[in-house]
C-alpha positions, 0 to 999 in steps of 0.5 A: 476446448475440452475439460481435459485441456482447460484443467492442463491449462489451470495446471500451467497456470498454478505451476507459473503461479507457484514458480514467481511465488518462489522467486518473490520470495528469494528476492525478499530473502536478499532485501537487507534487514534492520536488527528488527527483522524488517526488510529496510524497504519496509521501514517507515519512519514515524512522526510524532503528532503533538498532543496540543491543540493547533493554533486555528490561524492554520485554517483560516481560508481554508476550503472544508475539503471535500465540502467546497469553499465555504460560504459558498454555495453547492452547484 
């Protein structure tokens, strides 16, 4: 393949590059939007966390993840 084929196919590829760009961007366009501007698919409802400690009974018999079961040895 020579360099002046090999920089036609970089063209083509740059071209369909540029063309779906297009699309991806009209397809967006047409997403709904809430007063905020933010397209509803891209929404994310928050939760709040309290502030307040956790009643240490939710751990009890929990493994350290990612550590293994405790009092436990590795293998």
């Amino acid at each position: 393949m020579s360099l002046h084929d090999e920089l036609a196919a970089v063209r083509r590829s740059l071209d369909d590059l540029v063309r779906t760009v297009g699309r991806l961007e009209q397809s967006i366009a047409r997403l709904p939007r809430d007063p905020l501007g933010v397209p509803a698919a891209d929404r994310v409802d928050l939760v709040a966390v309290p502030d307040t400690p956790y009643d240490g009974a939710l751990w009890t018999d929990s493994d350290d993840e990612g550590l293994g079961a405790r009092y436990r040895r590795a293998p």
